[in-house]
C-alpha positions as YAML, in Angstrom:
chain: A
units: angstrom
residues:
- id: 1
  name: UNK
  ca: [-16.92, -4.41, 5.37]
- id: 2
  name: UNK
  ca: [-13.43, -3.35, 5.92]
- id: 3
  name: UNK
  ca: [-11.04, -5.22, 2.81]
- id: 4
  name: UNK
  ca: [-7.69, -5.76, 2.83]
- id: 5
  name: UNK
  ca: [-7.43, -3.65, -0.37]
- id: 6
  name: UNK
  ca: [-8.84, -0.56, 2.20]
- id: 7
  name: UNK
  ca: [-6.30, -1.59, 4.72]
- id: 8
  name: UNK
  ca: [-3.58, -0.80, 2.13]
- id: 9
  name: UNK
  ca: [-4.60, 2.50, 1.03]
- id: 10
  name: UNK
  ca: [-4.63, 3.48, 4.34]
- id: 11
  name: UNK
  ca: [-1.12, 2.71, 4.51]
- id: 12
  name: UNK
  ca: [-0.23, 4.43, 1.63]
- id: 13
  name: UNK
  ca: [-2.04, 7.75, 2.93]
- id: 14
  name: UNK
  ca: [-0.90, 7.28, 6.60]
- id: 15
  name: UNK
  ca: [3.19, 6.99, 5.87]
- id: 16
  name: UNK
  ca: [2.47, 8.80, 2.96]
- id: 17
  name: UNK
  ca: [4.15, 6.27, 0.47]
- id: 18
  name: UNK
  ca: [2.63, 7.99, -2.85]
- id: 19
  name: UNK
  ca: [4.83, 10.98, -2.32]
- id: 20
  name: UNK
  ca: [8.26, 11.50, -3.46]
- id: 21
  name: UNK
  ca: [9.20, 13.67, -0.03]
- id: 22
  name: UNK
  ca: [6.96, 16.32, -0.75]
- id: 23
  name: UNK
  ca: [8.26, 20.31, -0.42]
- id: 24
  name: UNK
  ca: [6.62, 21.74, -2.91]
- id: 25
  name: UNK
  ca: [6.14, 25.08, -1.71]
- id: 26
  name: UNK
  ca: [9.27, 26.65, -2.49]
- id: 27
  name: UNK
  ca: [10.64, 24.69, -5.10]
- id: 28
  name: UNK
  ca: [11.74, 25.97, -8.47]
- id: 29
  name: UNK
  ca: [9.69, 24.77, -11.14]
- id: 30
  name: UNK
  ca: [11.90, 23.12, -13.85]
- id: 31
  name: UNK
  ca: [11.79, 20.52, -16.79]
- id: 32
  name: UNK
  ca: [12.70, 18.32, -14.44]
- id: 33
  name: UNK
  ca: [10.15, 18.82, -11.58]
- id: 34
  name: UNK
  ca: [7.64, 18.76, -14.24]
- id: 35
  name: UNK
  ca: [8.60, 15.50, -15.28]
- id: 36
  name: UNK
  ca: [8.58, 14.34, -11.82]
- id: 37
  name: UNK
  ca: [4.81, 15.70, -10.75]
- id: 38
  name: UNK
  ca: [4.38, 13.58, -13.91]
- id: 39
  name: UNK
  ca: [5.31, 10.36, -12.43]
- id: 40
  name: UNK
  ca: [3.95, 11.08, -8.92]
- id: 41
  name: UNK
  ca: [0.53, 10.94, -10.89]
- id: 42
  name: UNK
  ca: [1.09, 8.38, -12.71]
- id: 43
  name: UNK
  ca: [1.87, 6.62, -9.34]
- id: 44
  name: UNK
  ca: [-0.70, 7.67, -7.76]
- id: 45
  name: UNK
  ca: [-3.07, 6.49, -10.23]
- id: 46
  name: UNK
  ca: [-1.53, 2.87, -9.37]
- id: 47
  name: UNK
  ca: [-3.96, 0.71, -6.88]
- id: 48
  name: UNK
  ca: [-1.55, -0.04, -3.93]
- id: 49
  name: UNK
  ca: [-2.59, -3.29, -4.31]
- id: 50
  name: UNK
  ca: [-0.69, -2.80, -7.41]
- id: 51
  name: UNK
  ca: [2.58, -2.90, -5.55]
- id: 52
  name: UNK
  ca: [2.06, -3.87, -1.78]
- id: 53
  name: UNK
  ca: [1.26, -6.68, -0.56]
- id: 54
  name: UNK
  ca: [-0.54, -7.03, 3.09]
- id: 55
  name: UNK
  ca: [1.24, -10.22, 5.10]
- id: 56
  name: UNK
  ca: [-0.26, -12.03, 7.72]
- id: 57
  name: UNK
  ca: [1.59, -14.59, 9.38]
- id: 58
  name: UNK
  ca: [3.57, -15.09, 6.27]
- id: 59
  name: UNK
  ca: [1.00, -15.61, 4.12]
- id: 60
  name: UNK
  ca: [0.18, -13.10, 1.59]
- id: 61
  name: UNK
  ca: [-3.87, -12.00, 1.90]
- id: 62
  name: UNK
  ca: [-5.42, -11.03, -1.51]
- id: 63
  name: UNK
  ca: [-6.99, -7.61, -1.65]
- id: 64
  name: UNK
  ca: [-10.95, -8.60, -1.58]
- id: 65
  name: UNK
  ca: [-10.33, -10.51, 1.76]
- id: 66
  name: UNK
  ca: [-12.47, -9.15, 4.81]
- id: 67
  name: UNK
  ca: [-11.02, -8.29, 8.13]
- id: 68
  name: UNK
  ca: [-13.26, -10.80, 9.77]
- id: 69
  name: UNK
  ca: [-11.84, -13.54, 7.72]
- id: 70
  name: UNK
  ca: [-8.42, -12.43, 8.38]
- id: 71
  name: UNK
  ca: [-9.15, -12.56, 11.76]
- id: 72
  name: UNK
  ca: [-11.31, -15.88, 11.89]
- id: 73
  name: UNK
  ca: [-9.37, -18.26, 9.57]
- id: 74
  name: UNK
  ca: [-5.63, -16.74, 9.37]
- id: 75
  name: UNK
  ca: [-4.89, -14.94, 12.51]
- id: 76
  name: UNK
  ca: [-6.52, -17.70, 14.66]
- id: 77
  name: UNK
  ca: [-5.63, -16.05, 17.38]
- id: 78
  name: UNK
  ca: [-7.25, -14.33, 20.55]
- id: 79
  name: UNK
  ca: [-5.26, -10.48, 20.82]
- id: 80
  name: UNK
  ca: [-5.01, -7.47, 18.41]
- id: 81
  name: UNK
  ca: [-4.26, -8.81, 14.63]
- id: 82
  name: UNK
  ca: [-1.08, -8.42, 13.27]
- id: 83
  name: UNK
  ca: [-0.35, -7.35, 9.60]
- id: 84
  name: UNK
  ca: [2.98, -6.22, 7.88]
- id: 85
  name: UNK
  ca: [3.07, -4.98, 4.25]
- id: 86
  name: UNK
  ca: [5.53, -4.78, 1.79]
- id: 87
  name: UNK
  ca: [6.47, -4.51, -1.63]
- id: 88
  name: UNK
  ca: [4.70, -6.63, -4.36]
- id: 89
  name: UNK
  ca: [7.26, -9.62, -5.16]
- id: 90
  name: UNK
  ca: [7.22, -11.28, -8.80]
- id: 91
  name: UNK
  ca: [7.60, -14.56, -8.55]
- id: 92
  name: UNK
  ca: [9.81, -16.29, -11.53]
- id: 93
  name: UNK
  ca: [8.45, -19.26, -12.87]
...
């Protein structure tokens, strides 16, 4: 079963969102570089549904949902399904 929570990894690796634009092949390695491979791994060890969130018609779909019930009980709809993602949102309260 496809889950949202595969949905946004695939995401992730498509528009390659876990990388801080990349060139690494000629780069001079420094403190600082260091320190940033550092974080990109620390990022990467993140789930993405960490910090996206998958939207579908404004409602926010949690990460154990199947495609099928997207489909059947949110999208509604007869046509390709349409998702957006975006940054996870706190919510104050």
């Amino acid at each position: 079963m496809l889950r949202a929570r595969k949905i946004l990894s695939y995401v992730v690796e498509k528009l390659e969102l876990d990388s801080f634009g990349g060139g690494e092949r000629d780069e001079i390695v420094t403190e600082k570089t260091l320190i940033e491979k550092d974080e990109k791994k620390l990022k990467n060890s993140i789930k993405p549904e960490m910090w996206l969130e998958l939207v579908c018609l404004d409602q926010i779909l949690p990460p154990t949902m199947t495609l099928a019930t997207i489909k059947s009980h949110i999208w509604k709809q007869n046509g390709d399904l349409v998702m957006t993602y975006r940054l996870f949102v706190l919510k104050d309260g």
